[in-house]
N, C-alpha and C positions, 0 to 999 in steps of 0.2 A: 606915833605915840610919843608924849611929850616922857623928856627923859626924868626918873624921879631923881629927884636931888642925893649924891652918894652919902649926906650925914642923915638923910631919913629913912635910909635902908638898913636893915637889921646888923649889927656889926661884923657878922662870917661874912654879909656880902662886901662890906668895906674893905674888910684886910686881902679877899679875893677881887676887887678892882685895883685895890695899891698894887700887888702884884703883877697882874698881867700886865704885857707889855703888847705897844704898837704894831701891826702887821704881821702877815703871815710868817714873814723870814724871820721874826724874833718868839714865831710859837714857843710855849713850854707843855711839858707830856704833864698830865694827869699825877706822873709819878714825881716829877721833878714839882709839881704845885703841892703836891701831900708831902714831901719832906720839908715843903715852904711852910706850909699852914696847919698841917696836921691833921688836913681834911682829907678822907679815902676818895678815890678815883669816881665814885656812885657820887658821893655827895658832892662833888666840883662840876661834874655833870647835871647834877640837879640845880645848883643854884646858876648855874651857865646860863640856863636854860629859862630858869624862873626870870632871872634879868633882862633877857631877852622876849623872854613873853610878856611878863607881867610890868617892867620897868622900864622898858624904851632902849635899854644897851642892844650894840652890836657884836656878840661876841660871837669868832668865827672860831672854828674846830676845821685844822689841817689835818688831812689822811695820807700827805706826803710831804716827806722830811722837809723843813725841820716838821715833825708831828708834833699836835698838842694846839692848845687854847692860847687865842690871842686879841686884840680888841680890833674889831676890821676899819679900817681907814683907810680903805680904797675901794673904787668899782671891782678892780679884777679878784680879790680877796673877799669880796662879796660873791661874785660869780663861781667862787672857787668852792665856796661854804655850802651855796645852795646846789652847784651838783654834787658836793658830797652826800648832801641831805634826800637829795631828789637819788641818788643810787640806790641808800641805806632802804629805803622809801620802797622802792622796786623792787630788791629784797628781800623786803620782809610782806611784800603781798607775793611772791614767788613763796615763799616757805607757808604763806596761810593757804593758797591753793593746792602748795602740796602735803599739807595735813589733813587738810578736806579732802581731797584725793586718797590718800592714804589709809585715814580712819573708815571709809567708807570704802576704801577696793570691794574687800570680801562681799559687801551688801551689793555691790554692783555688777561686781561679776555673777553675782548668783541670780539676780537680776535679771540679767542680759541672758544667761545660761537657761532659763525660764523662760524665759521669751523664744529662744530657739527653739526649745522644745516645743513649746505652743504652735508654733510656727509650722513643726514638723507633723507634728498632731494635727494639725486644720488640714495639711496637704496628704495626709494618707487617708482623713477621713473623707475629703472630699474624691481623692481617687476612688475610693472606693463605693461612695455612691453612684458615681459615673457607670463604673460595672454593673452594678444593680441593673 
């Protein structure tokens, strides 16, 4: 995606490109960018993101020290970005199967608990026509 030009981007996104700095080692946290900007930690994640999707930037987000938002200018700073993204990713489909799990235990075990019965019910009535 061709990059949008930073004077045609909305001006919260301009004062957060002046900002950020080159590569991982010079990351800054979400917190050190809202006492820059006066932006909350939600919203520098939003327009990170939007820049990234919608306008061509590469901005990577470190999960280890220095932590924080930075403009990625290398492969390994690339690679570093996308398995943070690719963990978060893994994640959060671990936490939807175990809500789906969860919200439906009760219905399942009851379920299954039903089934046994059934089960047990088919083998005593069928003993029992045997004897017959």
């Amino acid at each position: 995606m061709k990059k949008t030009n930073i004077h045609k981007l909305p001006k919260d996104y301009q004062r957060l490109l002046n900002v950020l700095r080159d590569g991982s080692e010079n990351a800054q946290s979400a917190k050190e960018l809202e006492q820059i900007l006066g932006y909350t930690p939600r919203q520098i994640g939003s327009m990170t993101a939007d820049l990234a999707n919608n306008h061509g930037y590469v901005i990577g987000a470190s999960r280890i020290a220095p932590f924080g938002y930075y403009i990625i200018k290398e492969e390994a700073d690339l690679q570093s970005t996308l398995l943070s993204l690719n963990n978060e990713i893994n994640g959060m489909i671990q936490r939807h199967r175990a809500l789906n799990r969860n919200f439906y235990a009760d219905e399942l075990e009851a379920e299954t608990e039903t089934r046994h019965v059934k089960i047990k019910l088919e083998k005593q009535l069928k003993d029992r026509m045997e004897n017959i």
